[in-house]
PyMOL Python script that loads the backbone (N, CA, C, O; Angstrom):
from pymol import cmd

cmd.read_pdbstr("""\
ATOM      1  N   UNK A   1       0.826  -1.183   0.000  1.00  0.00           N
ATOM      2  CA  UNK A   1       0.000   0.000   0.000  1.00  0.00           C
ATOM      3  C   UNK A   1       0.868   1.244   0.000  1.00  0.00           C
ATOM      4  O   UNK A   1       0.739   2.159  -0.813  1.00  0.00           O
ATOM      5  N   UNK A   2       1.715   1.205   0.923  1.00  0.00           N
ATOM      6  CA  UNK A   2       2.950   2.257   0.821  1.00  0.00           C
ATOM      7  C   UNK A   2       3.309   2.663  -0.866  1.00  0.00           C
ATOM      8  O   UNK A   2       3.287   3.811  -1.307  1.00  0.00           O
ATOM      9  N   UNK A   3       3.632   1.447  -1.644  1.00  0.00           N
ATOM     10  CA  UNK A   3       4.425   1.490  -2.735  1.00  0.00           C
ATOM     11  C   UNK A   3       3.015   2.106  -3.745  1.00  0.00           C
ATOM     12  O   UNK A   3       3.418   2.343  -4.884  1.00  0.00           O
ATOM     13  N   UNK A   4       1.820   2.342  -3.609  1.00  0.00           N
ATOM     14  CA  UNK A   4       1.207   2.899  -4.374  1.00  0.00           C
ATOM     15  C   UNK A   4       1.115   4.420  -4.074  1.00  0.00           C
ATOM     16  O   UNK A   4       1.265   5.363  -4.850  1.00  0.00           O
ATOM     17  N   UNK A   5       0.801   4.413  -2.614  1.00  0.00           N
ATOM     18  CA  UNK A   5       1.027   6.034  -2.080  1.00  0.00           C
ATOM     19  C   UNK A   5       1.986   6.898  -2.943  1.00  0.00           C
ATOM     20  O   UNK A   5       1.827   7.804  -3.761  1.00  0.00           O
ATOM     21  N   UNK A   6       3.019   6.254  -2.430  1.00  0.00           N
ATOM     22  CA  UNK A   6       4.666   7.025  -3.486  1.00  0.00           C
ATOM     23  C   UNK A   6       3.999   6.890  -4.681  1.00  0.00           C
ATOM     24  O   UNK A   6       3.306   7.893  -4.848  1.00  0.00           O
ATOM     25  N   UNK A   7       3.867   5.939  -5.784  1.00  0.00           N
ATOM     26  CA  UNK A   7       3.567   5.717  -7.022  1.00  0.00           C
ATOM     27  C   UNK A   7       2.634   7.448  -7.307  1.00  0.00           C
ATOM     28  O   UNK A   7       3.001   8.458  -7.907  1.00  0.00           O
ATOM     29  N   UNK A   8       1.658   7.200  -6.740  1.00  0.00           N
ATOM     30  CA  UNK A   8       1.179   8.210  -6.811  1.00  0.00           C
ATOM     31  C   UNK A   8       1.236   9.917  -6.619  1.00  0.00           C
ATOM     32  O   UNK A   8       0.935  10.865  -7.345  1.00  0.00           O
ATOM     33  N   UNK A   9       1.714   9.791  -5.424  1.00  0.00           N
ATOM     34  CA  UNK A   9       2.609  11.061  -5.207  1.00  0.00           C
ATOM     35  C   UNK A   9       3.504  11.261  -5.936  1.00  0.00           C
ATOM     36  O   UNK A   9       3.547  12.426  -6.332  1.00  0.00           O
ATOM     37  N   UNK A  10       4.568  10.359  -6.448  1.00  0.00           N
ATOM     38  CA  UNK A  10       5.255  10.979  -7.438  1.00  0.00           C
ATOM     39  C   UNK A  10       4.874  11.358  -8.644  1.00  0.00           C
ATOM     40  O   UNK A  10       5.436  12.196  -9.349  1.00  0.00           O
ATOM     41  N   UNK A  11       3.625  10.556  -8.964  1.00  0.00           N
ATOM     42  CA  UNK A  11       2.931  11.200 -10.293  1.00  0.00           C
ATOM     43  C   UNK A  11       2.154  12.038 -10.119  1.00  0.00           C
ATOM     44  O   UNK A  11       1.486  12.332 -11.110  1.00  0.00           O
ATOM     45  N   UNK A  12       1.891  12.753  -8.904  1.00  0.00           N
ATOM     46  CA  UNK A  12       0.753  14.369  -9.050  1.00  0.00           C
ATOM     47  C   UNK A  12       2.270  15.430  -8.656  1.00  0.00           C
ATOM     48  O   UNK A  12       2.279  16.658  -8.736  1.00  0.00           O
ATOM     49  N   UNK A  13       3.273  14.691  -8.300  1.00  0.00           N
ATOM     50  CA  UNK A  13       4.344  15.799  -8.010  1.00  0.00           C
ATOM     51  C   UNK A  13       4.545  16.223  -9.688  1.00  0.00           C
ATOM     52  O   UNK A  13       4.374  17.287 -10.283  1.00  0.00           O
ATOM     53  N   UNK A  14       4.895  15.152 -10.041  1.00  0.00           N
ATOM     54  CA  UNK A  14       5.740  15.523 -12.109  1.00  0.00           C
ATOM     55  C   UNK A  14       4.626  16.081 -12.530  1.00  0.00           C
ATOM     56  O   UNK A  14       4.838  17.116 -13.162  1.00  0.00           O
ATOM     57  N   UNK A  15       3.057  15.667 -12.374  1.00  0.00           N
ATOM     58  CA  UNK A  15       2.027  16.443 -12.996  1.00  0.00           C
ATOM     59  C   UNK A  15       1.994  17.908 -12.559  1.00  0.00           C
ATOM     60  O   UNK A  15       1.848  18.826 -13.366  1.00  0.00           O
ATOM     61  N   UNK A  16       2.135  18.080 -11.260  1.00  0.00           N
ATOM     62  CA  UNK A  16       1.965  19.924 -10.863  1.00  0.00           C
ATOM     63  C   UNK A  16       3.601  20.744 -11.498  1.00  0.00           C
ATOM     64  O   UNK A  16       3.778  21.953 -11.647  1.00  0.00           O
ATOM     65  N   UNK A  17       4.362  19.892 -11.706  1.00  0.00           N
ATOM     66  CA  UNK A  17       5.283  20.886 -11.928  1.00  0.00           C
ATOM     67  C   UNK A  17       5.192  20.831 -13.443  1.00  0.00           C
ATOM     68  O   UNK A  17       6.113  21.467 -13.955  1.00  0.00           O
ATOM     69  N   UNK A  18       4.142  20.112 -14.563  1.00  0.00           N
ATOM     70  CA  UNK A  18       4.393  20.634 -15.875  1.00  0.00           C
ATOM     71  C   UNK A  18       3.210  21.559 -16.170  1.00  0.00           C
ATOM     72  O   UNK A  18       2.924  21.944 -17.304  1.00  0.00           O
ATOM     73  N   UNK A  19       2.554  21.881 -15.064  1.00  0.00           N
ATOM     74  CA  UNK A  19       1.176  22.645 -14.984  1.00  0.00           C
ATOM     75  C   UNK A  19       1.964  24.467 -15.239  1.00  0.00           C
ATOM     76  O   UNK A  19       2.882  24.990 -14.608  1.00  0.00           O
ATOM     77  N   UNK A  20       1.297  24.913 -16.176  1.00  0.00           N
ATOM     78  CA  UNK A  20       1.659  26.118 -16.042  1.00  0.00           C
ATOM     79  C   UNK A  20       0.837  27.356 -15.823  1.00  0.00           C
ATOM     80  O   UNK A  20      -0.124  27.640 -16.539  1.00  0.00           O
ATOM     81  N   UNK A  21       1.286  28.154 -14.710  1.00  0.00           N
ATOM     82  CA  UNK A  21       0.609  28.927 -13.758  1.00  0.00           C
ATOM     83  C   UNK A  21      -0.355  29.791 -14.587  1.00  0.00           C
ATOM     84  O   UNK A  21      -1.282  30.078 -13.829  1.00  0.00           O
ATOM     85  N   UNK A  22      -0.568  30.358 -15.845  1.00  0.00           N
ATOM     86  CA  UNK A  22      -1.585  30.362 -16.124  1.00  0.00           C
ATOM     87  C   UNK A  22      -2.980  30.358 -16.464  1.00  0.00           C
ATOM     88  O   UNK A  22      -3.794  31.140 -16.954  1.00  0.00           O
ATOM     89  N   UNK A  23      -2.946  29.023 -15.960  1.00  0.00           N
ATOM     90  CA  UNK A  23      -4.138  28.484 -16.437  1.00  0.00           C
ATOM     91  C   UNK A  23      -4.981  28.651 -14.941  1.00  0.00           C
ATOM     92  O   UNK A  23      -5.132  27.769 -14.095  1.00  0.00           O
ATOM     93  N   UNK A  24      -5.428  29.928 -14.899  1.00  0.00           N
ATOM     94  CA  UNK A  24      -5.784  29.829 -13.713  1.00  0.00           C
ATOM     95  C   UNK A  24      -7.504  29.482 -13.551  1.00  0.00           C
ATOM     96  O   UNK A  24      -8.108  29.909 -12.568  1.00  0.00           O
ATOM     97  N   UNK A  25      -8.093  28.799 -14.447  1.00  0.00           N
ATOM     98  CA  UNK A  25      -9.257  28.439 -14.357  1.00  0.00           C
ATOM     99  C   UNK A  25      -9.483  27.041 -14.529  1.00  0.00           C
ATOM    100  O   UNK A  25     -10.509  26.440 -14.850  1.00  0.00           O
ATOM    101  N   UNK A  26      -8.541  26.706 -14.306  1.00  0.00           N
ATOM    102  CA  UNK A  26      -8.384  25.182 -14.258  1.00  0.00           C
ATOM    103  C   UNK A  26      -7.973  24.532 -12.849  1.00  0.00           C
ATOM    104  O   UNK A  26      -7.843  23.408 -12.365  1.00  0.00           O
ATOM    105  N   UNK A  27      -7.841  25.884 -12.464  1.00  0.00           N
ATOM    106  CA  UNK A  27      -6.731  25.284 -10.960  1.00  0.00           C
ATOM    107  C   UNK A  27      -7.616  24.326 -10.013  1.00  0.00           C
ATOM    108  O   UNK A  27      -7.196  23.238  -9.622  1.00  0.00           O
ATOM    109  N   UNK A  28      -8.888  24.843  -9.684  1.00  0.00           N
ATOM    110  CA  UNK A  28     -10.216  24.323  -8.807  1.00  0.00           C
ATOM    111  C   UNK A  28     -10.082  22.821  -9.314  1.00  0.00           C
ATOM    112  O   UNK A  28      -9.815  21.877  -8.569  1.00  0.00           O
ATOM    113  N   UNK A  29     -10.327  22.719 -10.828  1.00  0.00           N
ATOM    114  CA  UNK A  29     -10.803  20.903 -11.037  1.00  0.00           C
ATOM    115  C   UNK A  29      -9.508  20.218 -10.845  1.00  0.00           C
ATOM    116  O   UNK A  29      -9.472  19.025 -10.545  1.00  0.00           O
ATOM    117  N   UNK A  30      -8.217  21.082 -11.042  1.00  0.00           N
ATOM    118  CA  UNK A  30      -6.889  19.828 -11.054  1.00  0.00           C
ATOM    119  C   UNK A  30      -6.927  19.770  -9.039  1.00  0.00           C
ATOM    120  O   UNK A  30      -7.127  18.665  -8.536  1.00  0.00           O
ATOM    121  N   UNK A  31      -6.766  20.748  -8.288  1.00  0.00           N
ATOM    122  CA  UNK A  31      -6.917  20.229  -7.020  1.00  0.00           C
ATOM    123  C   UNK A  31      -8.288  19.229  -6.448  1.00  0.00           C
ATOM    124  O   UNK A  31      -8.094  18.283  -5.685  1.00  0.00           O
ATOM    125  N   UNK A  32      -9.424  19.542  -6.860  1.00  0.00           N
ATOM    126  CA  UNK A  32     -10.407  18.804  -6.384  1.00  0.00           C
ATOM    127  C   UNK A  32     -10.103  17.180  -7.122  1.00  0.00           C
ATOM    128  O   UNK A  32     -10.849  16.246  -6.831  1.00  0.00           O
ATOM    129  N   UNK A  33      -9.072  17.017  -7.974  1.00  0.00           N
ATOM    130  CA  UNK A  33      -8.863  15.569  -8.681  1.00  0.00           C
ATOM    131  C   UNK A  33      -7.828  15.490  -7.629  1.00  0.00           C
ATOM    132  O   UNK A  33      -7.787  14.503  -6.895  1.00  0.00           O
ATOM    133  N   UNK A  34      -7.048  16.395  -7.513  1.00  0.00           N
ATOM    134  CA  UNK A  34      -5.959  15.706  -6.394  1.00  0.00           C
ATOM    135  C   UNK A  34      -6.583  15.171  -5.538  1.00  0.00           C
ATOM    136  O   UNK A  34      -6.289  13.997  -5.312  1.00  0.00           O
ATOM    137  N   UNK A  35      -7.843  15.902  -4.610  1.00  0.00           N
ATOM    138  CA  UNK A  35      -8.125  15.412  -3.297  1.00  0.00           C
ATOM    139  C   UNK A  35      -9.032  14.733  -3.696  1.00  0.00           C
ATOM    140  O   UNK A  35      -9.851  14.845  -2.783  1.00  0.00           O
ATOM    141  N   UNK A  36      -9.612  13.878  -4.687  1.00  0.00           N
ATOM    142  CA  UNK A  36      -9.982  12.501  -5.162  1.00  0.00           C
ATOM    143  C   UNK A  36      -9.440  11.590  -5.031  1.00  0.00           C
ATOM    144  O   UNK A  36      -9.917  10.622  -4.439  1.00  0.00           O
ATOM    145  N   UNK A  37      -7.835  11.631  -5.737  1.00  0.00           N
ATOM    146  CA  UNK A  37      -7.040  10.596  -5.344  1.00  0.00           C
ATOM    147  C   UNK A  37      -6.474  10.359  -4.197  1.00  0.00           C
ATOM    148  O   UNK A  37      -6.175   9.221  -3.837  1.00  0.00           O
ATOM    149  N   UNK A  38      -6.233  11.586  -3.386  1.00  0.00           N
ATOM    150  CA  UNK A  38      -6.112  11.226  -1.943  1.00  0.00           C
ATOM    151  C   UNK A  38      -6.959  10.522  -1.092  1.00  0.00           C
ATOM    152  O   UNK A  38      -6.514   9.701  -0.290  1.00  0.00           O
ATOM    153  N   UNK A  39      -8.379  10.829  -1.223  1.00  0.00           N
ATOM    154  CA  UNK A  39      -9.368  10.479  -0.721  1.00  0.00           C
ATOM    155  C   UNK A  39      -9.531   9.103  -1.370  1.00  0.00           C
ATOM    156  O   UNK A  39     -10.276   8.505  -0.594  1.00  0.00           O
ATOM    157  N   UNK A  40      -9.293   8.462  -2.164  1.00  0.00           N
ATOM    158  CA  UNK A  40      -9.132   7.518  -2.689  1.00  0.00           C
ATOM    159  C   UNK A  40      -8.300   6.214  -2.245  1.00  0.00           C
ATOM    160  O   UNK A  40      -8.728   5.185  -1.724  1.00  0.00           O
ATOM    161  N   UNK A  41      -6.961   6.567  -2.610  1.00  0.00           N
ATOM    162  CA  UNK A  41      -6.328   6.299  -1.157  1.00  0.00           C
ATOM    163  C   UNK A  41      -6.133   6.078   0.135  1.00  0.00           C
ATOM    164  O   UNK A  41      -5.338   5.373   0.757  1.00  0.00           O
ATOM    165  N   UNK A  42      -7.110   6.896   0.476  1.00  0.00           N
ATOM    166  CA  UNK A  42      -7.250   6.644   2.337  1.00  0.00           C
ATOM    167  C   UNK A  42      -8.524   5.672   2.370  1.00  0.00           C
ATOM    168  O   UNK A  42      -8.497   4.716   3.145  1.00  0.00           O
ATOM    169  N   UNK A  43      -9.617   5.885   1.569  1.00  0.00           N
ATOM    170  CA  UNK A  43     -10.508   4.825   1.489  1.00  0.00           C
ATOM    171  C   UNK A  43      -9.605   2.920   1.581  1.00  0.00           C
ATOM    172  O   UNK A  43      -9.731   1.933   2.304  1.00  0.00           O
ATOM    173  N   UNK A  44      -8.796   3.285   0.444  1.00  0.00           N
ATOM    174  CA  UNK A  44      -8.066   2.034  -0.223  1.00  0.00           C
ATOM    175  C   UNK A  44      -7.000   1.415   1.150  1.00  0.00           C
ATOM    176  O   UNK A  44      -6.735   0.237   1.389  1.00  0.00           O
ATOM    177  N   UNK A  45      -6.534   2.652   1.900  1.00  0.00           N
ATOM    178  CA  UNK A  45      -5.942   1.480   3.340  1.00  0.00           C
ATOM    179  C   UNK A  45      -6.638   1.484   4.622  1.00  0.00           C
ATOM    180  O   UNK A  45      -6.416   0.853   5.655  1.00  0.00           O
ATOM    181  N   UNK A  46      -7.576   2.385   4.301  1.00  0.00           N
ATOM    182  CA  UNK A  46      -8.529   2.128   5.897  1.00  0.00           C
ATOM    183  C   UNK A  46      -9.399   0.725   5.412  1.00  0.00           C
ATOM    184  O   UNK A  46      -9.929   0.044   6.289  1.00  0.00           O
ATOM    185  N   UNK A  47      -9.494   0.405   4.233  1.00  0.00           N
ATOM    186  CA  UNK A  47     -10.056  -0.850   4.026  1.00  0.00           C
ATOM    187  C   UNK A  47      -9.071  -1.723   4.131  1.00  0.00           C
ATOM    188  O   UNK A  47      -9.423  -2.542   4.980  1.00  0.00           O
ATOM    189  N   UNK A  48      -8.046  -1.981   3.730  1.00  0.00           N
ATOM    190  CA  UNK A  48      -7.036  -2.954   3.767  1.00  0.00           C
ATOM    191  C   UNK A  48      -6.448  -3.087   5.240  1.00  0.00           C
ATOM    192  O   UNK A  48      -6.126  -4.186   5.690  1.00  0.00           O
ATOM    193  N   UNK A  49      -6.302  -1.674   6.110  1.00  0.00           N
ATOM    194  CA  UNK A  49      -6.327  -1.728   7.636  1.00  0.00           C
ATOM    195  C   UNK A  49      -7.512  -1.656   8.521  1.00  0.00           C
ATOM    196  O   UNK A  49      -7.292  -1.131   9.612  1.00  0.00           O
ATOM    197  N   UNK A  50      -8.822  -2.099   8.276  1.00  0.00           N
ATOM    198  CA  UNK A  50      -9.734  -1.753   8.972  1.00  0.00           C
ATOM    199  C   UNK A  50      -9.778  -2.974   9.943  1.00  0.00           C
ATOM    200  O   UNK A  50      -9.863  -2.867  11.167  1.00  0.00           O
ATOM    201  N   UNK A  51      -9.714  -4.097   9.281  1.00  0.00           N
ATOM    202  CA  UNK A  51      -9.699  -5.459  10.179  1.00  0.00           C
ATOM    203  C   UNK A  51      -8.614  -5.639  11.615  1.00  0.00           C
ATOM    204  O   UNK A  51      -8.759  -6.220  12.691  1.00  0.00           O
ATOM    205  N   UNK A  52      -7.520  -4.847  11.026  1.00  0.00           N
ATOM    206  CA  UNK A  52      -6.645  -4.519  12.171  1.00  0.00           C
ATOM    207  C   UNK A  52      -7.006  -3.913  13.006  1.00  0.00           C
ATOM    208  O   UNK A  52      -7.295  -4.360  14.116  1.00  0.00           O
ATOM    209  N   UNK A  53      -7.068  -2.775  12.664  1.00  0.00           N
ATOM    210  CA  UNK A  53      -7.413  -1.619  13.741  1.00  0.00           C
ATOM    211  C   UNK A  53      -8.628  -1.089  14.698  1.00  0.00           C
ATOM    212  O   UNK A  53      -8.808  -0.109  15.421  1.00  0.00           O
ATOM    213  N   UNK A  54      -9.574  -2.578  14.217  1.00  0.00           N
ATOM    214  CA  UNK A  54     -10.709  -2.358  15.303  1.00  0.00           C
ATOM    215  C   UNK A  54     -10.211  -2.920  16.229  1.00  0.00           C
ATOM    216  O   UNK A  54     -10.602  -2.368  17.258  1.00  0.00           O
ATOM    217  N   UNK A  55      -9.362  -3.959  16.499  1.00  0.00           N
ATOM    218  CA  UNK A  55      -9.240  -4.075  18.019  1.00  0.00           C
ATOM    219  C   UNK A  55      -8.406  -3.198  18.849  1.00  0.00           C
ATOM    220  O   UNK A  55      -8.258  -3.287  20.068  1.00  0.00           O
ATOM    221  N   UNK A  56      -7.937  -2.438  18.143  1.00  0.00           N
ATOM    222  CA  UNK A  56      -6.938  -1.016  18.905  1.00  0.00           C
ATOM    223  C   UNK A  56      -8.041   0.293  19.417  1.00  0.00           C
ATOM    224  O   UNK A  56      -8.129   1.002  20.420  1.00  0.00           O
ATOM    225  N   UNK A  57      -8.664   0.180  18.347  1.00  0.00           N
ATOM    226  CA  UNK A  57     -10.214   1.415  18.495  1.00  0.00           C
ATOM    227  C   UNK A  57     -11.198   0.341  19.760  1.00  0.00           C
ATOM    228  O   UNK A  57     -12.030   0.991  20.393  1.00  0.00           O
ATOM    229  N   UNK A  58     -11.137  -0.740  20.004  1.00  0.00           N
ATOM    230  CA  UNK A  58     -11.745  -1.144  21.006  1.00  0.00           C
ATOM    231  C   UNK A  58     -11.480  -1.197  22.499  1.00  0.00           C
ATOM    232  O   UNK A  58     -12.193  -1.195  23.502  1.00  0.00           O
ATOM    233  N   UNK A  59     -10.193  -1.246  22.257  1.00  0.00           N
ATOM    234  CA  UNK A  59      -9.432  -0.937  23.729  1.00  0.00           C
ATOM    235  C   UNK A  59      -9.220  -0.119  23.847  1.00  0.00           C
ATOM    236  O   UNK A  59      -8.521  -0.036  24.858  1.00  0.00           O
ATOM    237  N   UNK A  60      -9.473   1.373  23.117  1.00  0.00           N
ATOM    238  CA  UNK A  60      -9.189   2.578  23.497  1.00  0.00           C
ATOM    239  C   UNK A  60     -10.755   2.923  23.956  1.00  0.00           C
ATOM    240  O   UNK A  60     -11.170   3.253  25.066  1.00  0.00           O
ATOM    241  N   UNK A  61     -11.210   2.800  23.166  1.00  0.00           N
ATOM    242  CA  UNK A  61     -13.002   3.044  23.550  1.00  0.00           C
ATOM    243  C   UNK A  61     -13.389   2.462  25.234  1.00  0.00           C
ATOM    244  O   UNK A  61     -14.225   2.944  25.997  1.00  0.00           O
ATOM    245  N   UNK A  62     -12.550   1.382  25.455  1.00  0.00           N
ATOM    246  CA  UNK A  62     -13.259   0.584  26.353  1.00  0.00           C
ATOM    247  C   UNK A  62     -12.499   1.310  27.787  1.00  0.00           C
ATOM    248  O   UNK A  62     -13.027   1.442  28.891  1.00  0.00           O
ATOM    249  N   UNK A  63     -11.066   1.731  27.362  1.00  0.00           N
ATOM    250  CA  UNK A  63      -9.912   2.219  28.541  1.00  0.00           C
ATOM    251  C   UNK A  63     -10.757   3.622  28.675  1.00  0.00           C
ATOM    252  O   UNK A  63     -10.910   3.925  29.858  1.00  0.00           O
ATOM    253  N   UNK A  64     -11.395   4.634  27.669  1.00  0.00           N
ATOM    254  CA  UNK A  64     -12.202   5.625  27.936  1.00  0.00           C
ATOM    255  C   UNK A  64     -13.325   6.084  28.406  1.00  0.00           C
ATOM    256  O   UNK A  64     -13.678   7.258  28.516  1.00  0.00           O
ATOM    257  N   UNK A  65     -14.165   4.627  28.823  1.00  0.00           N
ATOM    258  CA  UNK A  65     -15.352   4.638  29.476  1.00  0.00           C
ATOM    259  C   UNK A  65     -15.427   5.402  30.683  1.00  0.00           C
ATOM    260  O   UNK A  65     -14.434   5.552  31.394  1.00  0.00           O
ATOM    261  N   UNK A  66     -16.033   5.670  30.833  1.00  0.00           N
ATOM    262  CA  UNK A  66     -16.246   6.594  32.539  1.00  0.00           C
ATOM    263  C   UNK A  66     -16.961   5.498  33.810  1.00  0.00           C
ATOM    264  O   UNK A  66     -18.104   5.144  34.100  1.00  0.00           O
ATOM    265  N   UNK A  67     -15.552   5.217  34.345  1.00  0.00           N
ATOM    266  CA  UNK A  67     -16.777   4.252  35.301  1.00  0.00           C
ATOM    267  C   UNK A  67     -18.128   4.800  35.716  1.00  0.00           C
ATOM    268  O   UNK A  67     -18.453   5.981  35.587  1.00  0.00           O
ATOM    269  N   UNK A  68     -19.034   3.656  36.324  1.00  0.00           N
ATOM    270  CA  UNK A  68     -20.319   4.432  36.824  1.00  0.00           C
ATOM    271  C   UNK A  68     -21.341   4.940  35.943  1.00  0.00           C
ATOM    272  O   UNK A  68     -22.477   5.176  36.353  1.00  0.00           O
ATOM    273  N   UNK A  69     -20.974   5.123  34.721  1.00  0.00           N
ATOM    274  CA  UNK A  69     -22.230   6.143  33.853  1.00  0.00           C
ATOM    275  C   UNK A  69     -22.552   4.866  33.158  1.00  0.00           C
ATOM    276  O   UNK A  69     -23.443   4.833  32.309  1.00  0.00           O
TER     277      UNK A  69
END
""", "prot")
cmd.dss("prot")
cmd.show_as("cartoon", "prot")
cmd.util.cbc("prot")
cmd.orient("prot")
């Protein structure tokens, strides 16, 4: 999952630097595609880590209870 992160980051890095400042009515849809693929991404390892990490979110939930209530 790591090795796609980079994959990716390095390809919106080479994409923003052949972007030329100009085009300034374009700027809104190329960032809202960035934070697609980010958002994309985080979907793609909170699913691949979700099975893990409920039992860490359970013992924190459970160590945070308030006795008594």
């Amino acid at each position: 999952m790591l090795q796609v992160t980079s994959l990716v980051s390095s390809h919106v890095v080479a994409w923003l630097s052949t972007l030329e400042r100009e085009e300034e009515g374009q700027g809104l849809v190329e960032y809202a595609l960035i934070l697609v693929l980010v958002s994309i991404a985080a979907i793609i390892a909170l699913t691949t880590l979700g099975g893990k990490l409920s039992p860490i979110f359970d013992k924190v939930s459970s160590a945070l209870t308030i006795p008594g209530a």
